[in-house]
C-alpha positions, 0 to 999 in steps of 0.5 A, a space after each residue: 963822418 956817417 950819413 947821421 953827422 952829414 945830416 946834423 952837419 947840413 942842419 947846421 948850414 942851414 940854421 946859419 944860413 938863416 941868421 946870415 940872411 934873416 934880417 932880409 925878409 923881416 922889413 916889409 918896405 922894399 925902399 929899404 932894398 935901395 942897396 939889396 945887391 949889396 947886401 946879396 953879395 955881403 951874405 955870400 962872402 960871408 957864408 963863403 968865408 965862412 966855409 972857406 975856414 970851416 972846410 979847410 980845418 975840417 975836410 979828410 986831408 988827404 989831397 989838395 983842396 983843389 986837386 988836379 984833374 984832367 982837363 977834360 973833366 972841366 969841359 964835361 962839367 960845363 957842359 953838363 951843367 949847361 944841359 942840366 939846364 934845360 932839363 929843369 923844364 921836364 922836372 918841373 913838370 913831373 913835380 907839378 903833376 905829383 905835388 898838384 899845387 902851383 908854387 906862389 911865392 909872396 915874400 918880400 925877397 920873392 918880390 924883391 927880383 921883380 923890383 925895377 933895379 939898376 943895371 949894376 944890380 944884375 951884375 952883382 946878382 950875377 957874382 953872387 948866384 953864379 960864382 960865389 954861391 956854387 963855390 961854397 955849396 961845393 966846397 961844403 957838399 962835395 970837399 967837406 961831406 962826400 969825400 968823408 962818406 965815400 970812406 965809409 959808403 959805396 959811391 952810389 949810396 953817397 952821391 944820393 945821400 949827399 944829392 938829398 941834402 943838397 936837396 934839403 938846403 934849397 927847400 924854401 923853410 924860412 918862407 914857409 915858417 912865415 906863411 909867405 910860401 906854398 911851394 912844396 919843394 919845387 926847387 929842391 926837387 931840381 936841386 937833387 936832380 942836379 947834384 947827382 950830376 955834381 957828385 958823380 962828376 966830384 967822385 969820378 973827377 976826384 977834384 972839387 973844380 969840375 964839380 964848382 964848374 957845373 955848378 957854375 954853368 947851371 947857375 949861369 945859364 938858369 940866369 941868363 936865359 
């Protein structure tokens, strides 16, 4: 694989990524949300099976897809993405200053997370953004596309590139495509940020699991605070 195959290859998420949630942002009534945390929790499986299959036929099959690693790469994942965290506030500031525009976000999956749900609902929301997401974005980014670059690329050059694509992925495209989003890529910004970290710790742990826990842990943390 070459940067040109990685850049197609996260398109490609992408579009998928759509057509798996784009039926959630064209009802406009929010009493149709009734179940919305199951709903949640059914496009995470399915784009998780879905990489599951597509990582395991396609990935370099050079080594388990959870290698082993020494245990000490987990806890400095954890800890790591725990930290990420609380750096997220000085980068948004350094995004604010440069864009200059302040992100107001209108769609109904936007305003769906300031609805009044059960308390089942947060528990499910839970499993989907902090276990079940960062399972599937790792497998994909780092297991499937960086271990292919890191053939052809030296390991800084990589990192960035596949930080920029994960980066890519959490750019706000179906709000903006319909009008319901001025965010120029808040989000995205940190999301690059992070997966410097997730890289450098996927190349250097040689193992896919400390990378998932980072991920975990910044996902947890961003949740829970």
């Amino acid at each position: 694989m070459n940067i040109g195959q990685a850049i197609l290859s996260t398109l490609l998420l992408i579009v998928i990524l759509s057509l798996v949630t784009i039926w959630a942002m064209i009802f406009p009534d929010l009493e149709i949300f009734s179940n919305i945390a199951f709903a949640v929790l059914i496009d995470s499986l399915i784009m998780l099976l879905l990489i599951f299959f597509f990582v395991r036929k396609f990935r370099v099959k050079d080594r388990p897809m959870l290698a082993p690693t020494p245990w000490y790469w987990y806890l400095i994942a954890i800890c790591a993405g725990v930290i990420f965290v609380f750096t997220q506030g000085p980068l948004r500031i350094i995004f604010d200053s440069i864009i200059s525009i302040e992100p107001a976000t209108t769609s109904t999956v936007g305003t769906l997370f300031n609805y009044q749900f059960p308390t089942y609902f947060y528990y499910i929301k839970f499993l989907s953004f902090a276990v079940i997401g960062p399972i599937s974005e790792e497998l994909f980014f780092r297991e499937f596309q960086q271990q292919y670059l890191h053939k052809k690329y030296t390991p800084i050059l990589v990192i960035i590139v596949n930080a920029l694509l994960f980066g890519m992925i959490h750019l706000p495209i179906m709000e903006w495509g319909l009008g319901h989003s001025n965010d120029m890529g808040r989000q995205a910004f940190m999301a690059f940020f992070g997966a410097l970290g997730l890289g450098y710790i996927y190349y250097k742990s040689k193992s896919v699991g400390p990378a998932i826990a980072m991920h975990m842990a910044w996902n947890a943390t961003a949740l829970l605070l």
